[in-house]
Structure formats: structure tokens, C-alpha cells
C-alpha positions in Angstrom: 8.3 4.8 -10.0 8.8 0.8 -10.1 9.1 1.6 -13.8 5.5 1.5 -13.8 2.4 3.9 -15.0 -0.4 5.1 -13.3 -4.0 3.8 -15.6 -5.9 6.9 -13.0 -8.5 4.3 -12.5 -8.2 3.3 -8.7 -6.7 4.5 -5.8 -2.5 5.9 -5.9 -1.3 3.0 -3.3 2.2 4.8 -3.5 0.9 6.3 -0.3 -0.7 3.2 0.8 2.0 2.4 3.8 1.8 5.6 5.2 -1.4 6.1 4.8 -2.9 2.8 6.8 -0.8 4.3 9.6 -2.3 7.4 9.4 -5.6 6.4 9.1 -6.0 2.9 10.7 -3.3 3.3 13.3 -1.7 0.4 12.0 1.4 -0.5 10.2 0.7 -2.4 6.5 1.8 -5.5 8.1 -0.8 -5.6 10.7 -3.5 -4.0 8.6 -2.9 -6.7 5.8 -2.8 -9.4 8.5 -6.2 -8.2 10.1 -7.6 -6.0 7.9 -10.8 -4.0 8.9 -13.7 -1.8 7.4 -14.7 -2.4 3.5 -10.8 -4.2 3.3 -11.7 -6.7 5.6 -14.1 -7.5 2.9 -12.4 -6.9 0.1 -9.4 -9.2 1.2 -11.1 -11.9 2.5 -13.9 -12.4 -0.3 -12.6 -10.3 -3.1 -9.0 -10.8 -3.3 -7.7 -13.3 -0.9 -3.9 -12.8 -0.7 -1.6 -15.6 0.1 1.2 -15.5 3.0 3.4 -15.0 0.2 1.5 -12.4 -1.8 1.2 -10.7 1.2 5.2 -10.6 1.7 5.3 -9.4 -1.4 2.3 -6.8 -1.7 4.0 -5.0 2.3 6.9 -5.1 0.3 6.2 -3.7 -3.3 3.8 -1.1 -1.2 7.1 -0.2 1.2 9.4 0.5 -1.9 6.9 2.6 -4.3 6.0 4.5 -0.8 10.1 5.4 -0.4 10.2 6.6 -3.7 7.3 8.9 -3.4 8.8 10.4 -1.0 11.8 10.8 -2.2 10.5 12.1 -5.5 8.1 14.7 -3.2 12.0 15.7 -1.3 13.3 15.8 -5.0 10.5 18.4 -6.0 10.8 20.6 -2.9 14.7 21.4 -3.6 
């Protein structure tokens, strides 16, 4: 996917778009803009994103999301 390889040392954020829905209720747009729990931390202290990086991060996270799922369609056929 992206033409990019997994290292296996963090968290698969393929998932990551559908996931903050699921989980925080929110889309990735909202959650990036207000994040909340441990990422509120993480974003504000840690890794402080940019309007821009943050344009680019919804929309990296949007395409590698699309093409897990259609990779996980793909697999089912």
C-alpha cells in the first residue's frame, strides 16, 4: 500500500480513519483538530502537527485506509 512497508513496531494506522470513528465517534478531521485521551497529549507535546501536516496526515491516513479496504474486498473474492 502507498508503496510503503510495514517496520511492525507501532500501531497499523491503515485503519486509523475508520477506526477514530469507531472508537472516538469522530471523523479524523475532527479528532486531529481536538484530539482527546493520551493523543491529546501526544499531539500537543509530542508531535505538534502543523495546519498543513495535518491536511496532509487526514489525507495520507484517508488513502492508505481506501486501499485496505480495497485489498480486504480483493481477498474476500
Amino acid at each position: 500500500m502507498l508503496g510503503a512497508e510495514s517496520a511492525k513496531i507501532g500501531p497499523d494506522l491503515s485503519d486509523a480513519a475508520g477506526d477514530v470513528e469507531r472508537r472516538f465517534g469522530k471523523t479524523l478531521e475532527e479528532f486531529l483538530n481536538n484530539p482527546t485521551g493520551t493523543m491529546s497529549i501526544v499531539l500537543t507535546t509530542r508531535i505538534p502537527l502543523t495546519e498543513e501536516a495535518k491536511r496532509e496526515a487526514i489525507e495520507t491516513l484517508k488513502i492508505a485506509y481506501q486501499c485496505k479496504l480495497e485489498r480486504q474486498a480483493q481477498n474476500r473474492k
